[in-house]
N, CA, C and O atoms as a printed pandas DataFrame, in Angstrom:
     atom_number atom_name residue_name chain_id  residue_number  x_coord  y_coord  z_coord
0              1         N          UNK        A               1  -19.392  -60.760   17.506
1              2        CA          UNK        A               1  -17.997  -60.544   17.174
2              3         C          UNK        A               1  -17.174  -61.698   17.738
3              4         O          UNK        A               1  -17.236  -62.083   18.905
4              5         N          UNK        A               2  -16.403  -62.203   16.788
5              6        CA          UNK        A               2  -15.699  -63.245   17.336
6              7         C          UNK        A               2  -14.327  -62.570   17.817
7              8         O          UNK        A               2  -13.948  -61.469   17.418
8              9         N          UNK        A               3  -13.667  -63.341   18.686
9             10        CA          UNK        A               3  -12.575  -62.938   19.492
10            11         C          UNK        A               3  -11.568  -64.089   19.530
11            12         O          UNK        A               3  -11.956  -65.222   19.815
12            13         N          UNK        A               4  -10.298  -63.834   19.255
13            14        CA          UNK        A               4   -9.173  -64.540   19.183
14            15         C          UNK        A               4   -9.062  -65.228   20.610
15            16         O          UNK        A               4   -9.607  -64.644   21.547
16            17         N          UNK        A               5   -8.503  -66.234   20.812
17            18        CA          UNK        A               5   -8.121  -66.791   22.006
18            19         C          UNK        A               5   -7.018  -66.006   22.836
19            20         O          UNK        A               5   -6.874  -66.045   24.058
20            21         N          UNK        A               6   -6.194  -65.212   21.821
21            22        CA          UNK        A               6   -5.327  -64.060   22.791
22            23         C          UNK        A               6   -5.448  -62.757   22.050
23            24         O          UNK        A               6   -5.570  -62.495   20.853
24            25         N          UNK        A               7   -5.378  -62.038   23.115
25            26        CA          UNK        A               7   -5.512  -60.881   22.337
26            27         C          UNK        A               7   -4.380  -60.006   22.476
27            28         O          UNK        A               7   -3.503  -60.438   23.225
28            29         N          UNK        A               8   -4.132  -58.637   21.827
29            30        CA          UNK        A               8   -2.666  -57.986   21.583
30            31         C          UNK        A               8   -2.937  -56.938   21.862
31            32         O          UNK        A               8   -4.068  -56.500   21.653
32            33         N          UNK        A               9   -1.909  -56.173   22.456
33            34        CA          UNK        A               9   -1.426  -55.185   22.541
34            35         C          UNK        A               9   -0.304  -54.572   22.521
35            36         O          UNK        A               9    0.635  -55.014   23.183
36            37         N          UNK        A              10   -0.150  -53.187   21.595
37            38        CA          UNK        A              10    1.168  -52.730   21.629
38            39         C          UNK        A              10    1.651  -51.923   22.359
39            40         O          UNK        A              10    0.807  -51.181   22.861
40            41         N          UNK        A              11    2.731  -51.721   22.668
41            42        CA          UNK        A              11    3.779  -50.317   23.629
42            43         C          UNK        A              11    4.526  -50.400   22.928
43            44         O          UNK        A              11    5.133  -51.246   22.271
44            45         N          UNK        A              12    4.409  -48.324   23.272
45            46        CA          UNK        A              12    5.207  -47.601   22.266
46            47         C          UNK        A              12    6.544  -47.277   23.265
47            48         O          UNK        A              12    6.177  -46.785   24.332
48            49         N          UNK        A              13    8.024  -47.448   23.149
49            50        CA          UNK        A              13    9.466  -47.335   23.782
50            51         C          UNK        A              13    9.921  -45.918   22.991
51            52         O          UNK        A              13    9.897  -45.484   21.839
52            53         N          UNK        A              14   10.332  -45.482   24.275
53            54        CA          UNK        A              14   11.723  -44.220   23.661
54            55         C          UNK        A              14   13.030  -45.052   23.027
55            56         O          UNK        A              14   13.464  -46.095   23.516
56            57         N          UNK        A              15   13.354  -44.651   22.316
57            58        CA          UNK        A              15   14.690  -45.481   21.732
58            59         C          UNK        A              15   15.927  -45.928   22.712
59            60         O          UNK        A              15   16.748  -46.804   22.438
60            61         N          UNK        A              16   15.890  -45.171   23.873
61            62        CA          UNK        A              16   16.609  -45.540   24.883
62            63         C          UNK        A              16   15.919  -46.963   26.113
63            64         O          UNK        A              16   16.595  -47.743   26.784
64            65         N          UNK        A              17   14.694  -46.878   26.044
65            66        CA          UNK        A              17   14.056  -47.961   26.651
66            67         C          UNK        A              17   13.764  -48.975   25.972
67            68         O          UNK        A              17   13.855  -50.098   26.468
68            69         N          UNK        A              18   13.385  -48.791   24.800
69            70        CA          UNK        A              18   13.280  -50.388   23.440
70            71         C          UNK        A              18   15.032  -50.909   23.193
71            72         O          UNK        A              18   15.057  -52.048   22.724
72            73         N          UNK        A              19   15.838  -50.569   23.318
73            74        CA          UNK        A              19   17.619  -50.555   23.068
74            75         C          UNK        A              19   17.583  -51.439   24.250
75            76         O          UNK        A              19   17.780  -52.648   24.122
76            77         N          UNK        A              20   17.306  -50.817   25.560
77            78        CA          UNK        A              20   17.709  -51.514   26.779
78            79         C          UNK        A              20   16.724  -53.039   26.910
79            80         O          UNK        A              20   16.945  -54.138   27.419
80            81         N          UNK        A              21   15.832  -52.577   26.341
81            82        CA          UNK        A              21   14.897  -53.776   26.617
82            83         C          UNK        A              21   14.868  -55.388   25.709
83            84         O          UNK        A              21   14.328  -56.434   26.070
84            85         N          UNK        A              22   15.677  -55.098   24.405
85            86        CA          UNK        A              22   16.178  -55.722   23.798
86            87         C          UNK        A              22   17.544  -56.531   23.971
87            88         O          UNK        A              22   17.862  -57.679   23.660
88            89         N          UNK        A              23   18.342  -55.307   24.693
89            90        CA          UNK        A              23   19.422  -56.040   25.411
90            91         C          UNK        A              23   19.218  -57.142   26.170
91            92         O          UNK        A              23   19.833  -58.200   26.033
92            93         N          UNK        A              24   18.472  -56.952   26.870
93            94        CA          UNK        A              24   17.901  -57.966   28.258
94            95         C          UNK        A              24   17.158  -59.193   27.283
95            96         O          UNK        A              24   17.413  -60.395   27.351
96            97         N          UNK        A              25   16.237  -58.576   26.424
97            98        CA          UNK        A              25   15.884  -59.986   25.797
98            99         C          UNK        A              25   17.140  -60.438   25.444
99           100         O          UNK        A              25   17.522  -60.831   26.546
100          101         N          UNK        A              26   17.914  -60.628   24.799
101          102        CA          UNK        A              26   19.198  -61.130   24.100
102          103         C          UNK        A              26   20.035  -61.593   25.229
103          104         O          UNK        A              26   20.723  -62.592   25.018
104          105         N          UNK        A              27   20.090  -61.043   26.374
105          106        CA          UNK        A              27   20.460  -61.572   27.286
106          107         C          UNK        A              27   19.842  -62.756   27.958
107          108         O          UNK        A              27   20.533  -63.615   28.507
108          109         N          UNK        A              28   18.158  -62.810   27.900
109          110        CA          UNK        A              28   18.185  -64.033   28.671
110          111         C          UNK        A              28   17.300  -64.918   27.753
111          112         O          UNK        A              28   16.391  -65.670   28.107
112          113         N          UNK        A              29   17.809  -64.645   26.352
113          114        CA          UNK        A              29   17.248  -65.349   25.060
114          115         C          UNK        A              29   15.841  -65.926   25.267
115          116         O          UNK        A              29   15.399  -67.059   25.458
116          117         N          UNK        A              30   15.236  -64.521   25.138
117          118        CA          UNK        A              30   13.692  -64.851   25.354
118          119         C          UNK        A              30   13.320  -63.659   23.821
119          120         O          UNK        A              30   14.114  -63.016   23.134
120          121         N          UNK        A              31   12.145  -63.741   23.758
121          122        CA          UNK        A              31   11.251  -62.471   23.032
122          123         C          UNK        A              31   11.056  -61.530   23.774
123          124         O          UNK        A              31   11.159  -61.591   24.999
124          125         N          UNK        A              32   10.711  -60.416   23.049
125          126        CA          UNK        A              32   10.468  -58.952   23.688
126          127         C          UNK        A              32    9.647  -59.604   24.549
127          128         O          UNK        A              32    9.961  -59.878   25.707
128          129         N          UNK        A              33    8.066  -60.004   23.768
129          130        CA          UNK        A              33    6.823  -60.536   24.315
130          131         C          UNK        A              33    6.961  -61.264   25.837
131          132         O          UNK        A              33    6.565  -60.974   26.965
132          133         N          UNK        A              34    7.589  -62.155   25.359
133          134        CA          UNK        A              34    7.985  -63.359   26.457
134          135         C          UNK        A              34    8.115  -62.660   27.495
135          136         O          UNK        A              34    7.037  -62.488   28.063
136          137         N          UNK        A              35    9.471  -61.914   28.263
137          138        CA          UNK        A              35   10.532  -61.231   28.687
138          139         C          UNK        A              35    9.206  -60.564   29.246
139          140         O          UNK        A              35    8.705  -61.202   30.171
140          141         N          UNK        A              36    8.395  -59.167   28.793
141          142        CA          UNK        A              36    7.587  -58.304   29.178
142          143         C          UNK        A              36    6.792  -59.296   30.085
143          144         O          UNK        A              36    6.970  -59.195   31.299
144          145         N          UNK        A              37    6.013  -60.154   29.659
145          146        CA          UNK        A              37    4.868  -60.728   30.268
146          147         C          UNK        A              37    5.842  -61.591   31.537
147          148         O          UNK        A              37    6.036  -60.980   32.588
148          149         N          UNK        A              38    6.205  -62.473   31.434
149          150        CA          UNK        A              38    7.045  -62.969   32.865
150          151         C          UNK        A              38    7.497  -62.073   33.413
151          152         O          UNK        A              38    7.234  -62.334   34.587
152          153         N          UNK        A              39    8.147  -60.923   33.399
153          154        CA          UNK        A              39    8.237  -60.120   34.575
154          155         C          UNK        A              39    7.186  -59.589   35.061
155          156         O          UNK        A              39    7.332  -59.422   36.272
156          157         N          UNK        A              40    5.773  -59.100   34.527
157          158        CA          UNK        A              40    4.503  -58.313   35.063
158          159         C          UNK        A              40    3.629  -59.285   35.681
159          160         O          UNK        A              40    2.657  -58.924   36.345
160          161         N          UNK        A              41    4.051  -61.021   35.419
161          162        CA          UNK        A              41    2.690  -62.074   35.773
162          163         C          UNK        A              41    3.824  -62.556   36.601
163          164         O          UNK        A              41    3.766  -63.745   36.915
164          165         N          UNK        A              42    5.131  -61.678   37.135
165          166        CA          UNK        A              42    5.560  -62.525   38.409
166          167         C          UNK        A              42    6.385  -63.945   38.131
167          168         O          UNK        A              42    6.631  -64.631   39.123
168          169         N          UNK        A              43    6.785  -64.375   36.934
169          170        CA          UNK        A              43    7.669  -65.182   36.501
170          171         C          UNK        A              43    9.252  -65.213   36.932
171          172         O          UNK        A              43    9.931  -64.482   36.212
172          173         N          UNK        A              44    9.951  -65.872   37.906
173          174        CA          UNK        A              44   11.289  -65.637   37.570
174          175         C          UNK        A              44   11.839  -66.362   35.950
175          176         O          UNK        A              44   11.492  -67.394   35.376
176          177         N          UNK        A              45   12.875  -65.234   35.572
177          178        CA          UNK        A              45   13.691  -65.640   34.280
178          179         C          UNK        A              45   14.961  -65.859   34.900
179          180         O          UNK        A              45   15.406  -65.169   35.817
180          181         N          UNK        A              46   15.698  -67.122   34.221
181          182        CA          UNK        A              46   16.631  -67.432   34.298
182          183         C          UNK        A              46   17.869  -66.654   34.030
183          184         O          UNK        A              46   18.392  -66.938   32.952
184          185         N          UNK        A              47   18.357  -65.915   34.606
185          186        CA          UNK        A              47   19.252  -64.907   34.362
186          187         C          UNK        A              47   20.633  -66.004   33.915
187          188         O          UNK        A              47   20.497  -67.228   33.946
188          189         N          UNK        A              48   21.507  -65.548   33.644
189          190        CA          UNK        A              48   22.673  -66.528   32.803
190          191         C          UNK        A              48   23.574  -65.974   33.775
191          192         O          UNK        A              48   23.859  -64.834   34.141
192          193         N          UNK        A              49   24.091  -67.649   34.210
193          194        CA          UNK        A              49   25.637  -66.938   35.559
194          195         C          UNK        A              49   26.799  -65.920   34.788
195          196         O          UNK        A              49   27.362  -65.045   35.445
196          197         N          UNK        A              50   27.001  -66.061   33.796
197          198        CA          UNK        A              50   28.149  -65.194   33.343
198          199         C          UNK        A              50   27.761  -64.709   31.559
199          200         O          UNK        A              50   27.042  -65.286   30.743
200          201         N          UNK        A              51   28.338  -63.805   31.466
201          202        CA          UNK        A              51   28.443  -63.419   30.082
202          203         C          UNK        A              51   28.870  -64.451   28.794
203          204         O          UNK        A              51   29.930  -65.074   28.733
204          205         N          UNK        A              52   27.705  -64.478   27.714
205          206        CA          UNK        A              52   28.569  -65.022   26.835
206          207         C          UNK        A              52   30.102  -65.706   26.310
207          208         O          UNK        A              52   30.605  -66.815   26.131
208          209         N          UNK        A              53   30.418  -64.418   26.212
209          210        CA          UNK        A              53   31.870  -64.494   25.928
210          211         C          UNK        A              53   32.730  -64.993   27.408
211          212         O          UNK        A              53   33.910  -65.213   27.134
212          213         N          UNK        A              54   32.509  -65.148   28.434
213          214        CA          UNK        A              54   32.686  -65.986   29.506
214          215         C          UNK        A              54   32.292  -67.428   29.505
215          216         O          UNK        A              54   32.843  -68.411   30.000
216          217         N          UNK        A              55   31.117  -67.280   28.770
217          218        CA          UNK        A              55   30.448  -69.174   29.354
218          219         C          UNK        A              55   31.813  -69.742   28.146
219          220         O          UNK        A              55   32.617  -70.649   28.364
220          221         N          UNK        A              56   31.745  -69.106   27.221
221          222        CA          UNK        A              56   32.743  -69.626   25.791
222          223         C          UNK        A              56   33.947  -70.114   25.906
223          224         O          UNK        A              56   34.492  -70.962   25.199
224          225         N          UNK        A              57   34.511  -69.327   27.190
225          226        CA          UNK        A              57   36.198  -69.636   27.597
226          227         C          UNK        A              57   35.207  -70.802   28.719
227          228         O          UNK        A              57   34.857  -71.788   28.069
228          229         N          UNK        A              58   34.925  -70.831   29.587
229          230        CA          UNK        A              58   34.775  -71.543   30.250
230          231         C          UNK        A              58   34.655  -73.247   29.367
231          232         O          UNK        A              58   35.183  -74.359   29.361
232          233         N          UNK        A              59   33.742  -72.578   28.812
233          234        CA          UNK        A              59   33.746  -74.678   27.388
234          235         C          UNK        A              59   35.008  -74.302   26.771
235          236         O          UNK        A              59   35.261  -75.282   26.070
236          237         N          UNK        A              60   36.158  -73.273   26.583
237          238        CA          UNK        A              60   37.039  -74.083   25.924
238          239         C          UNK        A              60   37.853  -74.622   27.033
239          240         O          UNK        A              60   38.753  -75.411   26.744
240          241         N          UNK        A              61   37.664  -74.315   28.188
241          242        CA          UNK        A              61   38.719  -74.730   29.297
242          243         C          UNK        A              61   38.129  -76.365   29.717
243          244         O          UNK        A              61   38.863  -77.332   29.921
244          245         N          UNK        A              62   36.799  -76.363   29.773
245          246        CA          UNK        A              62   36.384  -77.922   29.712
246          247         C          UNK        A              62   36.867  -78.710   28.617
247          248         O          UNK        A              62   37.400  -79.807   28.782
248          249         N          UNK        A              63   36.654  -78.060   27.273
249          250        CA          UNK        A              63   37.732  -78.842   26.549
250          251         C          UNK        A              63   38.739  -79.363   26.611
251          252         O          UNK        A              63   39.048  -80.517   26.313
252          253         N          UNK        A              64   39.394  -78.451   27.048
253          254        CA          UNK        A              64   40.748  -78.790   26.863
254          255         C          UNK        A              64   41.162  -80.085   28.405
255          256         O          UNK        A              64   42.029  -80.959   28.422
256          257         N          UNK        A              65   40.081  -79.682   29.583
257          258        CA          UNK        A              65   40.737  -80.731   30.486
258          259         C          UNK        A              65   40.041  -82.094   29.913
259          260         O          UNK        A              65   40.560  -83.193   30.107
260          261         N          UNK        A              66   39.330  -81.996   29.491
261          262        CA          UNK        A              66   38.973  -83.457   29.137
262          263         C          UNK        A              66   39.444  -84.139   27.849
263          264         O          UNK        A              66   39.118  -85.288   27.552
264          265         N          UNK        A              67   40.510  -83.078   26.841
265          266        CA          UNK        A              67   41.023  -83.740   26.136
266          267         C          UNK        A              67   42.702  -84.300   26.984
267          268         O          UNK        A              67   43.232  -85.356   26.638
268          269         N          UNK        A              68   43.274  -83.461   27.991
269          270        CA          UNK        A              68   43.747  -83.927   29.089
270          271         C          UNK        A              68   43.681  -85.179   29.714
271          272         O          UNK        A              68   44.667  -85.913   29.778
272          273         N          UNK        A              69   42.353  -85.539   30.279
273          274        CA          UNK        A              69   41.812  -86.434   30.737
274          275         C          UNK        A              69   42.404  -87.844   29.771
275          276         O          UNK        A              69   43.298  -88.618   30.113
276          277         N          UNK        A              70   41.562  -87.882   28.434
277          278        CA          UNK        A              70   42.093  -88.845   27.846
278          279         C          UNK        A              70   43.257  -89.152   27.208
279          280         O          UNK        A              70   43.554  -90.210   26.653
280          281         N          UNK        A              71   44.062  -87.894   27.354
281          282        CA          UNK        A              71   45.458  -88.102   27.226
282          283         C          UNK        A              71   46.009  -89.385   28.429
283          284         O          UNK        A              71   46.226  -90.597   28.420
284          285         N          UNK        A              72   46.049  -88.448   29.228
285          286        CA          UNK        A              72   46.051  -89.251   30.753
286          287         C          UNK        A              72   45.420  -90.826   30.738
287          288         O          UNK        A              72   46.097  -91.847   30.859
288          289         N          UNK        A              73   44.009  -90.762   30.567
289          290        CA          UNK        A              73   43.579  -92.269   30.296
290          291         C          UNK        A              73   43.989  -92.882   29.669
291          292         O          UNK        A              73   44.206  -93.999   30.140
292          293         N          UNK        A              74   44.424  -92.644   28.104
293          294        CA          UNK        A              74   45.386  -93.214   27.120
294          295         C          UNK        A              74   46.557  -94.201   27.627
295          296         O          UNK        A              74   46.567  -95.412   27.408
296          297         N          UNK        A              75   47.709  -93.368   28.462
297          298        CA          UNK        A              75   48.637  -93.193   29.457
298          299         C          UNK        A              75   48.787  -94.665   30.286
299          300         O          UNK        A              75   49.758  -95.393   30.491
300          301         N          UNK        A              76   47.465  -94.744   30.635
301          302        CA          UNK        A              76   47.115  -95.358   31.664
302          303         C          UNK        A              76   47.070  -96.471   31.133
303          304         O          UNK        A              76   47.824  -97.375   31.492
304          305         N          UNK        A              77   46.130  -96.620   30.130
305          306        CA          UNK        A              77   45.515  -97.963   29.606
306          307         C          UNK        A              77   46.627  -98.647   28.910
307          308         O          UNK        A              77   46.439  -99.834   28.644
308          309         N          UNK        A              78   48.210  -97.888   28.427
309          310        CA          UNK        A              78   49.222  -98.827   27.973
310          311         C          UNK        A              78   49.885  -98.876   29.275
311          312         O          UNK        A              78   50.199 -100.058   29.415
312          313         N          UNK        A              79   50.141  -98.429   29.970
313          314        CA          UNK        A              79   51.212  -98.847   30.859
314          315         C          UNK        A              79   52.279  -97.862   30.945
315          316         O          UNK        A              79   53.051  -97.824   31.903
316          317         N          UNK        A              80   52.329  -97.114   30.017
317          318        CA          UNK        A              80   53.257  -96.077   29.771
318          319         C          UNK        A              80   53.024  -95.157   30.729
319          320         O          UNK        A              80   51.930  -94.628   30.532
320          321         N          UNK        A              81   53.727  -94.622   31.939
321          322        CA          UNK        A              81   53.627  -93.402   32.334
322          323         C          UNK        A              81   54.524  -92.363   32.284
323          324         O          UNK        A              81   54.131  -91.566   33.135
324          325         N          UNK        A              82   55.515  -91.931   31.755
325          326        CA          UNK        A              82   56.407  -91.120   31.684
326          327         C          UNK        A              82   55.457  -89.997   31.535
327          328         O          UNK        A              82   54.342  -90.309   31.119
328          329         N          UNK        A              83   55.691  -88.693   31.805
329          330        CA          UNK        A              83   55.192  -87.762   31.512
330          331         C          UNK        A              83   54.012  -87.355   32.210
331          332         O          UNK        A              83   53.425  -86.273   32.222
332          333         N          UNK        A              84   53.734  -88.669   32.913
333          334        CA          UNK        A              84   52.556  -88.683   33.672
334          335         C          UNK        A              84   51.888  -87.014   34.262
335          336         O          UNK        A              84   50.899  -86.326   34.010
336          337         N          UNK        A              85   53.455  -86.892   35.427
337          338        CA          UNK        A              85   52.904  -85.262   36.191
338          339         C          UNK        A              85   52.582  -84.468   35.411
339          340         O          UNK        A              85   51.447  -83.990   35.412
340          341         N          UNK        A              86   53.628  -84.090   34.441
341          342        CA          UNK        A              86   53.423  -82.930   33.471
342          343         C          UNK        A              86   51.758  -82.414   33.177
343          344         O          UNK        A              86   51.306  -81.277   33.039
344          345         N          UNK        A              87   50.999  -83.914   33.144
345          346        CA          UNK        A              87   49.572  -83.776   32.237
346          347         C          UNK        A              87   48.525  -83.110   33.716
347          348         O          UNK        A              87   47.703  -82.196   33.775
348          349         N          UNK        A              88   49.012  -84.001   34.666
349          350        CA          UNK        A              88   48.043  -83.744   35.658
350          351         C          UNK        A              88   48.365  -82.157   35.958
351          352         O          UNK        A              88   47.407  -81.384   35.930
352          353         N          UNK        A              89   50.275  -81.410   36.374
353          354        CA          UNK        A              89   50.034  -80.508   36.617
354          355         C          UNK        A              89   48.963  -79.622   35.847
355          356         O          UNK        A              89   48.187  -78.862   36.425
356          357         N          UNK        A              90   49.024  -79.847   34.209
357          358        CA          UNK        A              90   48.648  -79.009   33.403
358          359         C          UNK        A              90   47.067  -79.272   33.307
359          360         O          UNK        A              90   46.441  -78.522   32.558
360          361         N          UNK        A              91   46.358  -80.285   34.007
361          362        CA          UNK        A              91   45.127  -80.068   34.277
362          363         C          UNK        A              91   45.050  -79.403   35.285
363          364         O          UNK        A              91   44.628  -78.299   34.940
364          365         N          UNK        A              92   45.218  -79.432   36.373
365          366        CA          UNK        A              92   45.694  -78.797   37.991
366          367         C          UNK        A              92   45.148  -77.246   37.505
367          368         O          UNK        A              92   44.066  -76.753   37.825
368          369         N          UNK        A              93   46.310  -76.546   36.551
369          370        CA          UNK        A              93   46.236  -75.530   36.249
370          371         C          UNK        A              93   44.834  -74.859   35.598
371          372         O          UNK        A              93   44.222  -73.899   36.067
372          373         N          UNK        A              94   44.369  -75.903   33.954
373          374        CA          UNK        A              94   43.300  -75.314   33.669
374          375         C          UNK        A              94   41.800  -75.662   34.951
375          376         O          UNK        A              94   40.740  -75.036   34.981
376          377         N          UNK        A              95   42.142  -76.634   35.715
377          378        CA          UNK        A              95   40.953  -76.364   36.654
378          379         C          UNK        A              95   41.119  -75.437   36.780
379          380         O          UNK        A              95   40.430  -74.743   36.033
380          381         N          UNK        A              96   42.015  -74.696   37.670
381          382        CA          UNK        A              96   42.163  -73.551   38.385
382          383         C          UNK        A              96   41.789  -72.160   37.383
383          384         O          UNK        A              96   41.234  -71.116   37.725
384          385         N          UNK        A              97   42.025  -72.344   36.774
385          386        CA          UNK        A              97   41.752  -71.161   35.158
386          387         C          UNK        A              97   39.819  -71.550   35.379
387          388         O          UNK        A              97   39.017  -70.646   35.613
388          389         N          UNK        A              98   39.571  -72.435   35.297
389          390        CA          UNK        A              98   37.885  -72.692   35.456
390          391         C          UNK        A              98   37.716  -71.964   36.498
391          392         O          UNK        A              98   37.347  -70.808   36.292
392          393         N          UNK        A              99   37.952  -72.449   38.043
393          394        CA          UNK        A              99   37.576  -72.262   39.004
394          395         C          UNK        A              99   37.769  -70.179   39.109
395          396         O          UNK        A              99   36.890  -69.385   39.443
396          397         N          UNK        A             100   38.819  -69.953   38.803
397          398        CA          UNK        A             100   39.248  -68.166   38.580
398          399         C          UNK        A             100   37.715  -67.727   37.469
399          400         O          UNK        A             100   37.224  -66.627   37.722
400          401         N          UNK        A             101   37.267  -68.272   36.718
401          402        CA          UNK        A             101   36.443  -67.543   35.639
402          403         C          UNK        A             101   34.782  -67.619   36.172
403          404         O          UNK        A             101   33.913  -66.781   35.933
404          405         N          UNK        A             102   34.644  -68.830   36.927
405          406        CA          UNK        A             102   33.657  -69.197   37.581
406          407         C          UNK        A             102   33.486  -67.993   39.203
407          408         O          UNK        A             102   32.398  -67.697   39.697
408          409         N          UNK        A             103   34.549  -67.613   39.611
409          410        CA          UNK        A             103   34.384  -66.845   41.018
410          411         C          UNK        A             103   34.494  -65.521   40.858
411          412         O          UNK        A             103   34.514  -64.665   41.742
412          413         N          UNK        A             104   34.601  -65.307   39.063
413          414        CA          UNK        A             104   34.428  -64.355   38.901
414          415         C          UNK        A             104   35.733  -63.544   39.063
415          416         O          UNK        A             104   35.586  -62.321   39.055
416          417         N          UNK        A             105   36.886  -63.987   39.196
417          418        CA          UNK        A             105   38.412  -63.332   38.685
418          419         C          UNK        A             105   38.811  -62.433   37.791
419          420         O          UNK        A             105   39.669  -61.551   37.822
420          421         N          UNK        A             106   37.686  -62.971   36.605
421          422        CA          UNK        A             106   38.227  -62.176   35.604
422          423         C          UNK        A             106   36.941  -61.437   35.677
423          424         O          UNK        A             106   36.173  -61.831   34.799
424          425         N          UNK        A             107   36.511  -60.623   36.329
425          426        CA          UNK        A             107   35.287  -59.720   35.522
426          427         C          UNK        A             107   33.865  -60.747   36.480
427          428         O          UNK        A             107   33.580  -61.942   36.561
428          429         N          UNK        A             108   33.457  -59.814   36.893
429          430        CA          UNK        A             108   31.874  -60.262   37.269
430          431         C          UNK        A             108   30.590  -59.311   36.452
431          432         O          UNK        A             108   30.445  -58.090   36.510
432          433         N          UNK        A             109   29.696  -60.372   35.650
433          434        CA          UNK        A             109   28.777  -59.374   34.478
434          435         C          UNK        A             109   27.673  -59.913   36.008
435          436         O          UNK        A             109   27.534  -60.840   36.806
436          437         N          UNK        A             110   27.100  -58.545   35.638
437          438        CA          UNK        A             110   26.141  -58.074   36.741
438          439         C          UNK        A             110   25.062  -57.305   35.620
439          440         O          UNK        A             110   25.597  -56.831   34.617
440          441         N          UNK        A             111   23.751  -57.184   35.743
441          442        CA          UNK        A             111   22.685  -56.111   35.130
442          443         C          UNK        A             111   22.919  -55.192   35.805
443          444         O          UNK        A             111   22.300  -54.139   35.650
C-alpha cells in the first residue's frame, strides 16, 4: 500500500466551536489547518497588535502625516514659510491621534 507523504485527518466541531475557531483563523489570517497544527506542535502565531478596523485608522493617520510632511518639505524647499506652525501643529496633533490608538485609547482588542 502506498502512502501519501502527509496524511489527513478530520474533526468534527459543534457549531459554536467551528464559529469560534474560524474567527481566530481570520484573525490571525492563517487556515483552519495551519492555526490547529501550530498551536498542538507548540508554534507561536503572530497575534495582530490591534484590530483591523484599528490598524486601518492607524494607516490613514500615517497618511495623512506624511502627506503633512511633504507639505512642510515643499515649504521648505521654496523658501516660503508662512503658515509654517499651522502644519507642524497639525502634525503634532495627528501624531498624538497615532500615539492615543496605538496605547490603546480608543478600545484595547484583546482574545
Amino acid at each position: 500500500m502506498k502512502t501519501s507523504k502527509y496524511l489527513q485527518s478530520h474533526v468534527k466541531f459543534t457549531a459554536d466551536e467551528y464559529e469560534a475557531i474560524k474567527e481566530d483563523a481570520l484573525l490571525y489570517k492563517k487556515s483552519i489547518p495551519e492555526m490547529l497544527k501550530a498551536i498542538y506542535f507548540g508554534q507561536k502565531i503572530a497575534r495582530p497588535l490591534m484590530a483591523p478596523e484599528d490598524g486601518q485608522r492607524v494607516l490613514v493617520e500615517l497618511s495623512r502625516v506624511g502627506n503633512n510632511l511633504n507639505q512642510i518639505a515643499r515649504h521648505l524647499n521654496t523658501g516660503f514659510r508662512k503658515d509654517f506652525n499651522p502644519a507642524i501643529d497639525e502634525m503634532r496633533d495627528q501624531l498624538q491621534e497615532m500615539r492615543d490608538l496605538l496605547a490603546g485609547k480608543h478600545g484595547n482588542y484583546q482574545n
